[in-house]
C-alpha positions as CSV (number, residue, x, y, z in Angstrom):
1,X,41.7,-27.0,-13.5
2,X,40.7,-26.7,-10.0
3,X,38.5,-29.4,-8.4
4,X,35.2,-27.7,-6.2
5,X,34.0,-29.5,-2.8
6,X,30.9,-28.8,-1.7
7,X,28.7,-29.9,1.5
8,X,25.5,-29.9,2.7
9,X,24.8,-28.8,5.8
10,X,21.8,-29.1,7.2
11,X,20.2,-25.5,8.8
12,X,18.2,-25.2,11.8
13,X,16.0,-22.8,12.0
14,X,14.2,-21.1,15.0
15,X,10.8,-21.5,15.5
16,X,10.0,-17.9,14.7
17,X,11.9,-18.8,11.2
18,X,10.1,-22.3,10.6
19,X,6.8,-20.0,11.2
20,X,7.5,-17.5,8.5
21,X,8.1,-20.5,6.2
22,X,5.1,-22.3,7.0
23,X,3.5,-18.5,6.3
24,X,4.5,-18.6,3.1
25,X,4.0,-21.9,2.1
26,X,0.5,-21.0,2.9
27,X,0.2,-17.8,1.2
28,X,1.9,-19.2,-2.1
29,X,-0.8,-22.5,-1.9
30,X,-3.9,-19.4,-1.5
31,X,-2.3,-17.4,-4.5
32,X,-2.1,-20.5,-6.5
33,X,-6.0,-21.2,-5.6
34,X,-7.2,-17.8,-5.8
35,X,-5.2,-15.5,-8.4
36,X,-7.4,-12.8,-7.0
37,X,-5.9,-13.3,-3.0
38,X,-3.7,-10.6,-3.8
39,X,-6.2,-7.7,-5.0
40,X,-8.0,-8.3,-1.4
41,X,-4.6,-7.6,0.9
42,X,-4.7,-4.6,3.2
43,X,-1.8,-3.7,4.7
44,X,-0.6,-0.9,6.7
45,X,2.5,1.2,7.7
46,X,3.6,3.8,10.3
47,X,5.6,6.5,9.4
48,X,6.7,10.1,10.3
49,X,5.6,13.2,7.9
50,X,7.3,16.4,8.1
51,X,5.5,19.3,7.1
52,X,6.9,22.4,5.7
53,X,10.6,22.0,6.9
54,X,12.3,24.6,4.4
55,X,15.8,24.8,6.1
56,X,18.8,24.3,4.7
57,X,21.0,21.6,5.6
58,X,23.3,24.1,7.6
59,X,20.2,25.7,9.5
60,X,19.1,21.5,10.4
61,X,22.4,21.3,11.7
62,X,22.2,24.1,14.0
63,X,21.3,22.8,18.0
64,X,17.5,23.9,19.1
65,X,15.3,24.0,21.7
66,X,13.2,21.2,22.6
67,X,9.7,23.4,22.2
68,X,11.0,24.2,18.7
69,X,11.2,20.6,18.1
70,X,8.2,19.4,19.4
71,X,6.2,22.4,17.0
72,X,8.4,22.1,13.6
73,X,9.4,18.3,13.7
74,X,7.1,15.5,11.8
75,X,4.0,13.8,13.0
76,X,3.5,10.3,13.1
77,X,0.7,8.5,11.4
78,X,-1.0,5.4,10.1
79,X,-1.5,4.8,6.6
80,X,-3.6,1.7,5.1
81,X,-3.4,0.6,1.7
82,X,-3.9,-2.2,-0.9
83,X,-2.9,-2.9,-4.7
84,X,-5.1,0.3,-5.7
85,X,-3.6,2.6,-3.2
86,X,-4.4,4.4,-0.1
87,X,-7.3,3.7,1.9
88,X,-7.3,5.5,5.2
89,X,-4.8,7.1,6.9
90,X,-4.6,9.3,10.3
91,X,-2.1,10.9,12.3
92,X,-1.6,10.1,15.9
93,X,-2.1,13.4,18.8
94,X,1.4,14.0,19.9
95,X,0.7,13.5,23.3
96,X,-0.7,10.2,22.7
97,X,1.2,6.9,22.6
98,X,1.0,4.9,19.0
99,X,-1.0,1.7,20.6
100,X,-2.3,4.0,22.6
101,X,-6.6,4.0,22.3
């Protein structure tokens, strides 16, 4: 037999961390209000899509020029969805900045 010592020890949290709990406190109270809440989120994501990259892993590998990268690498874009799926999504100009309007 072995004899198990435990203690609590109280845990501070930062205010950025006591925020994210109140946030979802407040989220679990409007679920548990509206069982709908969730069917009306819209979130979003950025991401990069690569088009058409066909080489192998050895021709990836391979150094390159910077023009050939700037033509052949992905794209970045915004995509904006909710529980059914995409709604809108767009891909940013390269030369433009992502918060960039």
């Amino acid at each position: 037999m072995c004899q198990i010592l435990t203690k609590f020890l109280p845990c501070v949290l930062t205010e950025g961390q006591e925020n994210h709990v109140n946030t979802c406190q407040d989220l679990e109270g409007t679920l548990a209000s509206d069982p709908q809440f969730v069917s009306k989120v819209i979130t979003g994501a950025e991401m990069w899509v690569y088009r058409g990259n066909t080489e192998t892993k050895q021709q990836s590998s391979r150094w390159k020029s910077q023009s050939y990268r700037q033509v052949h690498c992905g794209e970045h874009a915004h995509c904006f969805f909710d529980i059914h799926g995409v709604l809108h999504y767009e891909f940013v100009p390269q030369e433009q900045t992502v918060h960039q309007h």
